[in-house]
C-alpha positions as CSV (number, residue, x, y, z in Angstrom):
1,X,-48.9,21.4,-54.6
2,X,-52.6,20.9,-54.9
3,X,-54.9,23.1,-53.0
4,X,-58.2,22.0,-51.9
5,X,-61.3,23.1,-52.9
6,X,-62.8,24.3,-50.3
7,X,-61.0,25.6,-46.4
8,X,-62.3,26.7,-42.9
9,X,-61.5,29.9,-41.5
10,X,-62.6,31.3,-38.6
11,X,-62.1,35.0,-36.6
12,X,-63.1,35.0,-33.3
13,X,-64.3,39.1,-34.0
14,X,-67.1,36.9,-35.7
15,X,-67.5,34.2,-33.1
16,X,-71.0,33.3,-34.0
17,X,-70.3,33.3,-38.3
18,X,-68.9,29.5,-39.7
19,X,-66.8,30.9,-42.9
20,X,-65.8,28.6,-46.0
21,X,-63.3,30.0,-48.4
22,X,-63.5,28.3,-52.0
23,X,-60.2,27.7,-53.7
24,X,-61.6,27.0,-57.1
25,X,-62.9,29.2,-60.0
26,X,-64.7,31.3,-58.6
27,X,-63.0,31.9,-55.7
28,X,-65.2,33.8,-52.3
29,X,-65.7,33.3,-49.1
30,X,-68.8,32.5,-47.5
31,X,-70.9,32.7,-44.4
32,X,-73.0,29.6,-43.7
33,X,-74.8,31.5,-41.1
34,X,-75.6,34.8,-43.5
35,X,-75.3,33.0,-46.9
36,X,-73.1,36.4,-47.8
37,X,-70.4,35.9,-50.1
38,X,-67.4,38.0,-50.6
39,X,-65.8,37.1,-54.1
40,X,-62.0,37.3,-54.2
41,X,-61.5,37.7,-57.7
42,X,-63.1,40.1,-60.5
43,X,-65.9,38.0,-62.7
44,X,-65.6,38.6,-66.4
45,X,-68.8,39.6,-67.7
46,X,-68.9,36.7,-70.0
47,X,-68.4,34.4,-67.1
48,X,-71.3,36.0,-65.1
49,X,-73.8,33.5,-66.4
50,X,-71.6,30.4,-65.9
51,X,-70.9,31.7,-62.3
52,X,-74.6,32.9,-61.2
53,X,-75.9,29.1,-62.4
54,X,-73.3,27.2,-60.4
55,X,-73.0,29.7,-56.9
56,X,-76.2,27.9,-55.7
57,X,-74.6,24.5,-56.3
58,X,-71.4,25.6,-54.6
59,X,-72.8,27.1,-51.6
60,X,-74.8,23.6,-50.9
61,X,-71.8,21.7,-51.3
62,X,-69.4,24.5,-49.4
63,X,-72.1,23.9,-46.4
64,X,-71.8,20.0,-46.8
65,X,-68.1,20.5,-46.5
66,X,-68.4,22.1,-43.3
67,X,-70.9,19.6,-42.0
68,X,-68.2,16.7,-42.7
69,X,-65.3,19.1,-41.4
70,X,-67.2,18.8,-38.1
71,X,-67.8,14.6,-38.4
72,X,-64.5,14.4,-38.3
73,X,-63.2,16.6,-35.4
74,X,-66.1,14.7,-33.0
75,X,-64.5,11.7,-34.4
76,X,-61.2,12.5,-34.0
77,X,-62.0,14.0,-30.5
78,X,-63.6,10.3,-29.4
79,X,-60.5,8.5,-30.5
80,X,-58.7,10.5,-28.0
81,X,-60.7,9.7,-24.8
């Protein structure tokens, strides 16, 4: 099985926080609201360069997921009515 890259999770102690969870190398979590990431696996020290250049890139496309997430649910909701 396949995971995606990227999931939603939510905690409704955090009612006001939208949290992405990236799958992929590296894997973290992150708030969209706070921009605060909690990375779920140690990064090598020879990886820190790779990771710090790409985090910005991922976080963009971690918010785009969201944003699309969200599309479909209002879409999905309007094909019920």
């Amino acid at each position: 099985m396949e995971l995606p890259k990227f999931v939603l999770a939510d905690n409704t102690d955090y009612l006001e926080d939208i949290f992405v969870i990236h799958l992929e190398f590296p894997r973290f979590i992150v708030n969209l609201n706070s921009e605060e990431i909690e990375f779920l696996e140690t990064i090598e020290e020879g990886d820190e360069a790779e990771v710090e250049a790409e985090m910005e890139a991922l976080i963009v496309k971690a918010g785009e997921f969201y944003e699309r997430e969200m599309q479909r649910y209002v879409e999905e909701e309007g094909e019920e009515d």
